[in-house]
N, C-alpha and C positions, 0 to 999 in steps of 0.2 A: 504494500500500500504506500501510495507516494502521500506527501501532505504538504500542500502551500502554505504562507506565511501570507496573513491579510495585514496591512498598516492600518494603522489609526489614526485618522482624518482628524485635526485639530482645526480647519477649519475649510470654507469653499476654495476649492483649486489647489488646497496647501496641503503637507503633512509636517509633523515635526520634525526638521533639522535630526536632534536630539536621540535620536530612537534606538533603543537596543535592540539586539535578536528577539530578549523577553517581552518588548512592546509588542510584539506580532501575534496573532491568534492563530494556531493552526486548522487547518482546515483536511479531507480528504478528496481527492478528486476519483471518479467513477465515470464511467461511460454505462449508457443505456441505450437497448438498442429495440426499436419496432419496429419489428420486421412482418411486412402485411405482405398477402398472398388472399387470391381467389379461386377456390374450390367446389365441388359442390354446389354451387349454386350459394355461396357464402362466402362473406368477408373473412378473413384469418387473421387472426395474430400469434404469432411465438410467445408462449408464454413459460415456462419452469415453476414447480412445487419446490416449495422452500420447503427445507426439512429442520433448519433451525431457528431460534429466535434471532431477531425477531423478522415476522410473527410467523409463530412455525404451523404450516402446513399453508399458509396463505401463496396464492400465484404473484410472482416477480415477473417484470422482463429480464430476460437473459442481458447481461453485463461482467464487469468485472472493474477493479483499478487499476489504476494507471500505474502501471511498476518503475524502478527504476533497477537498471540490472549490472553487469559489469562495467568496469571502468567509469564508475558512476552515470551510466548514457541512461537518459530519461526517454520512455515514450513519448511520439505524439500523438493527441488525440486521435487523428486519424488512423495513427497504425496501431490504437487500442483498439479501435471501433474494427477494424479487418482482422485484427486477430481476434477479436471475442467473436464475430460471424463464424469465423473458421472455423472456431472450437467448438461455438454452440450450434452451428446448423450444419457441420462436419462438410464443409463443401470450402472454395477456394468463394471470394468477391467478385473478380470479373464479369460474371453475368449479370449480377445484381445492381440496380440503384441507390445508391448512397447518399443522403446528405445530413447534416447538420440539422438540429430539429431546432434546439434551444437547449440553455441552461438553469435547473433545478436546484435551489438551496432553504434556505427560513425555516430549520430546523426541521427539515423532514426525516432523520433517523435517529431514532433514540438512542443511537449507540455513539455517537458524536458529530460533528460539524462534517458535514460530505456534501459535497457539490457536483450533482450529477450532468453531465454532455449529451444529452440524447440524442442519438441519429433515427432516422426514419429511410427503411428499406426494402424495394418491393420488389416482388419476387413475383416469376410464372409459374400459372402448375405445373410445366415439366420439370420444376427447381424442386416439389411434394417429394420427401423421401420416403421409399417403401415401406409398405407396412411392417411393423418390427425392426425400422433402420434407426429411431428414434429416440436418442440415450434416455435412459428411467428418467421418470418426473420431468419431461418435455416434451409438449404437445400444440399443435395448431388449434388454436380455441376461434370460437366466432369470437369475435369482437364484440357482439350484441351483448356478450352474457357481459362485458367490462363496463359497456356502455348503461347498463338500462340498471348498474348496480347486482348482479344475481351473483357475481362470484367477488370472492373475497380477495380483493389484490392488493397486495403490498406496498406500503409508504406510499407515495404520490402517485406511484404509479398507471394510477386511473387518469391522473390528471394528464400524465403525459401523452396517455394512448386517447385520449379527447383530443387534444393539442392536435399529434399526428394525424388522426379519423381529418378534422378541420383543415390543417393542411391541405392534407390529400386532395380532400371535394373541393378547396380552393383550387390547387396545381394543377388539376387534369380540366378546369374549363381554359384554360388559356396558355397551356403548355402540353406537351407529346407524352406526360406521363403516363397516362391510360395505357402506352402501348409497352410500359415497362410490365404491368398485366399480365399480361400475352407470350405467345409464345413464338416463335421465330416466323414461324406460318399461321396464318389467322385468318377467321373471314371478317365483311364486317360488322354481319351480325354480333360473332362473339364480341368484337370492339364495343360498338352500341349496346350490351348486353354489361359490360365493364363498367362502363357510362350508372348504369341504370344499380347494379348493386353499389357500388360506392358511394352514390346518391339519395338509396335507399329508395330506389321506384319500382314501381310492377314493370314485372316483365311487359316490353313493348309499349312504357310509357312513354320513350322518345319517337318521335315519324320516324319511319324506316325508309322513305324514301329521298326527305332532307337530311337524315342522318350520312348516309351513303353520297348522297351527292357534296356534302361538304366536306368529306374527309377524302374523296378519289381528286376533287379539285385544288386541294392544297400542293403547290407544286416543292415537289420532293421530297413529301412527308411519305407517302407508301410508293412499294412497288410491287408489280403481279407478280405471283408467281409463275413460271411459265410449265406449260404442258410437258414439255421434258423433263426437268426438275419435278414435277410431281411424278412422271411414270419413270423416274429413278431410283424417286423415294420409293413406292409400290414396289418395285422388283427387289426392291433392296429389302423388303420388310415381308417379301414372301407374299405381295399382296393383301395382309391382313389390315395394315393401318398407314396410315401417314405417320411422319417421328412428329407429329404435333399433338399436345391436349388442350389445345384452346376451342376446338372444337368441340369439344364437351360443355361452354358456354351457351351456346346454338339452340341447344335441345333437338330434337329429336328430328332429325335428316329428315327432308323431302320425301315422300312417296318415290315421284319420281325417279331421283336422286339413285335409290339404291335397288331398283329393277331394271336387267339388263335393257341395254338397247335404248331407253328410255329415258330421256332429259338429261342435264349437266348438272355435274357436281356444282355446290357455289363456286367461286374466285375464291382464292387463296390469294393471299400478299403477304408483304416483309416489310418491313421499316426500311426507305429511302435515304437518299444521301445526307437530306436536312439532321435525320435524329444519327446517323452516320458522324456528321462531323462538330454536332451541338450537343449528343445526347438526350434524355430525356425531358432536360429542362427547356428542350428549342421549342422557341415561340410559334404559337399556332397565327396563322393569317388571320383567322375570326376566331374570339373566343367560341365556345361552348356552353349556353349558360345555362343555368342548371332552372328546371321549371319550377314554378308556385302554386300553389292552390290559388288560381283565381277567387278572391272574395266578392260577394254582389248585397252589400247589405245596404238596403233602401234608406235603412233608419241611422246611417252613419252622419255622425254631426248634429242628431233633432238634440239631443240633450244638451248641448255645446260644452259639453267635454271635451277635450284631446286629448288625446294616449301621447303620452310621451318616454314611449322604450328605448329612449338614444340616452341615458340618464347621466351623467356624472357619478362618481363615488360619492355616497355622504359623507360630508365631514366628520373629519376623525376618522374614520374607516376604512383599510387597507383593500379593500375589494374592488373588483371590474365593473367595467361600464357593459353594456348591454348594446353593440350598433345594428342598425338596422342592414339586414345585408344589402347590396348595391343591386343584385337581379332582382329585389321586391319594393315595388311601389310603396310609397310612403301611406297609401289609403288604404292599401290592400295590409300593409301589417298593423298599421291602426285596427283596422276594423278584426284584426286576427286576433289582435292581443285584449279585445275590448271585449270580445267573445268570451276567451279564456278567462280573463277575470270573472267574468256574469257568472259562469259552470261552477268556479272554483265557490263563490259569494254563497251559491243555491246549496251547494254541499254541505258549506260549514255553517249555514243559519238552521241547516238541517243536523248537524254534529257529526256527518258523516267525514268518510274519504271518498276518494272516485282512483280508478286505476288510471296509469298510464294508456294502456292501450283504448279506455272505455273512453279518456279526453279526446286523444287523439282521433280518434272515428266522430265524437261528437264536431270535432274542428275539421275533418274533413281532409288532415294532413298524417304523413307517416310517421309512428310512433317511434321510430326511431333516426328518424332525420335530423339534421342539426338545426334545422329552420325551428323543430317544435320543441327542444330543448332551449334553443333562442328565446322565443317565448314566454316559456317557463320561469326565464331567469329574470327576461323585461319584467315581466308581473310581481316579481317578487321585489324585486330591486326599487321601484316604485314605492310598495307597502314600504320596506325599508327603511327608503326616503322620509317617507311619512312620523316617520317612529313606531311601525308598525313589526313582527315577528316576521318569517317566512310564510308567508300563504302559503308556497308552495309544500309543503311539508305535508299540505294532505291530499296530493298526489301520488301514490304508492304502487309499486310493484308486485303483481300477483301474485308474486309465485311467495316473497316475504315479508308483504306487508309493512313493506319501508321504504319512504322514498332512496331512489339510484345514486348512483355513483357521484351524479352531477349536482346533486343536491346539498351532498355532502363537501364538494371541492367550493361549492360558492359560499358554504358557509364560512367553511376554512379561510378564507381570502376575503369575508366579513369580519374575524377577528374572532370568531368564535370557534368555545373550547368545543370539540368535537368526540373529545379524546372514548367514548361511552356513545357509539351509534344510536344503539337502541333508548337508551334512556335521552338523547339527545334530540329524536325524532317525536318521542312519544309526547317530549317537552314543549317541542315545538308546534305538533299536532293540537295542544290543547293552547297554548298562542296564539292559534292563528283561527280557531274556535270562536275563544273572548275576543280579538278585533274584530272578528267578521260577524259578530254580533252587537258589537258595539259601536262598529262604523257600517251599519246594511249599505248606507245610499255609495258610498266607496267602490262599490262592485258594479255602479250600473252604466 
């Protein structure tokens, strides 16, 4: 384990002249790494069972510290981050996308001051190692169960594979990311189909006809595959399959398709010269933006309220602001977030809770989208504002009857002690009870 030394700021721009070795705090450095992948018809994360405290038996992302080893030579970041891939996904980096996520500290390990580097790394499913290839206690989890709170994962670690999830649906509407997905041969369906789980939409929520036309016209973003290179591949494979599994995005072959004599396979393609010489991060000619629930509420504005979910931090309070994202109209998430408050107001004058999934269908949006965890936070953040508890606290999770993961990160970064979930939810359950009964007209 390697350990920095932090100075102590005596005042803006300055430090002290004066300072010993002893003035400095030490600190440990870590790398953490989320590594996403698409399978199944599912989003994936790398996750690892921790088998010691703390907390033992809870899921980590695979990481490690930053060593320093002979001749005193210290790692770099970087080549912590490719050697923990190595070790923990038993494969060499070059296939994979790499970057830089962000940096993690504000006392997130109880065992002392560590400052974690997270990378974020996407992987294709021919990258899925065999079943049984997979060291004990390391496994490809959905990412839903980190997202929606269901599994119990270690130190911040929620926070950061939120962070990532966000990235991601950010980088693939207006960069080549999507196609780090994929596998070397692809059609565009499975493309479109990448779009649509990362996004968190049904199958064939994007047009399949503007989808195709805007990613064959980007010049030197793909190339076909050509007829030779497929009946090479075929001879080469004994005729049973192409060396691709991106095609398992697709679903289920054409009729056509797989009776002799009878129609063409789809088009097959590969990444062109653009992601060739820029990688994954080369700029797309048009972004891709990602859809909304169109909202149509007649009655927006009769009460001359405004929603206002772009909020500031309240004073004194270390927590985030709430912005509205830039593909949604400023009416259409007023009128979202005005809803969500009304549902959450009817529950709790009634002393109930409402599930996640049961808001999210009443909203009309995916329950696990980023748009409706957005939401959730606007409403809450407001209350906050107010001098109010977390409303949202009685929004819960079916399967345990507590609110998720997200619930719990916003309160951490409120300033509050969290350290006791359960007593901490049930606290806040009955908070947000007595304001919402003591402020009704608040909800409307």
């Amino acid at each position: 384990m390697f350990f920095l030394h932090k100075k102590e700021v005596t005042g803006v721009g300055g430090v002290s002249a004066a300072h010993k070795r002893n003035d400095f705090s030490p600190f440990a450095v870590s790398i953490g790494l989320v590594s996403l992948m698409i399978a199944d018809e599912e989003l994936l994360v790398r996750m690892e069972k921790r088998e010691k405290e703390p907390p033992n038996g809870g899921w980590a992302l695979p990481g490690d510290f930053v060593r320093r080893g002979a001749n005193d030579y210290l790692e770099g970041l970087d080549e912590v981050a490719a050697r923990t891939f190595g070790e923990k996904m038993g494969r060499s980096l070059p296939r994979t996308y790499m970057t830089q996520l962000g940096a993690y500290g504000d006392e997130r390990d109880p065992r002392g001051d560590v400052i974690t580097v997270a990378y974020l790394a996407i992987n294709s499913p021919a990258q899925r190692p065999l079943p049984g290839e997979d060291p004990v206690g390391e496994r490809w989890l959905p990412i839903d169960l980190v997202l929606d709170g269901s599994l119990s994962v270690a130190f911040d670690h929620g926070l950061i594979i939120h962070d990532a999830m966000e990235r991601t649906r950010e980088q693939i509407e207006t960069s080549a990311l999507a196609l780090a997905f994929c596998d070397p041969w692809f059609t565009i369906p499975s493309l479109r189909r990448v779009y649509e789980i990362v996004w968190d939409l049904p199958r064939d929520a994007l047009d399949a006809g503007s989808f195709h036309k805007r990613f064959t016209n980007m010049a030197g973003l793909l190339e076909q595959v050509s007829d030779d290179d497929v009946g090479a591949a075929r001879r080469a494979s004994n005729g049973d399959s192409l060396p691709s599994a991106a095609g398992s995005l697709d679903g289920p072959a054409p009729r056509e398709s797989t009776q002799a004599g009878r129609g063409r396979p789809p088009q097959l393609y590969k990444t062109g010269p653009l992601v060739w010489s820029e990688g994954s991060p080369a700029r797309l000619e048009r972004p891709i933006e990602r859809p909304w629930q169109s909202w149509r509420d007649e009655s927006a504005g009769s009460t001359g309220r405004v929603s206002t979910p772009e909020l500031e931090r309240p004073a004194g309070l270390p927590g985030p602001r709430v912005d509205r994202p830039p593909s949604i109209e400023q009416r259409e998430w007023e009128a979202a977030t005005r809803k969500a408050r009304e549902i959450i107001w009817d529950r709790g004058r009634a002393g109930d809770d409402i599930r996640y999934g049961e808001l999210a269908d009443m909203l009309g949006i995916h329950r696990r989208s980023a748009a409706f965890f957005d939401l959730l936070d606007a409403v809450c953040l407001e209350e906050v504002a107010r001098g109010g508890p977390l409303v949202t606290g009685l929004v819960v999770n079916k399967r345990t009857g507590m609110p998720g993961q997200r619930f719990f990160v916003l309160a951490g970064r409120l300033g509050r002690n969290v350290a006791n979930l359960r007593d901490f939810a049930d606290a806040e359950r009955r908070s947000a009870i007595e304001w919402i009964r003591a402020h009704p007209n608040l909800g409307q």
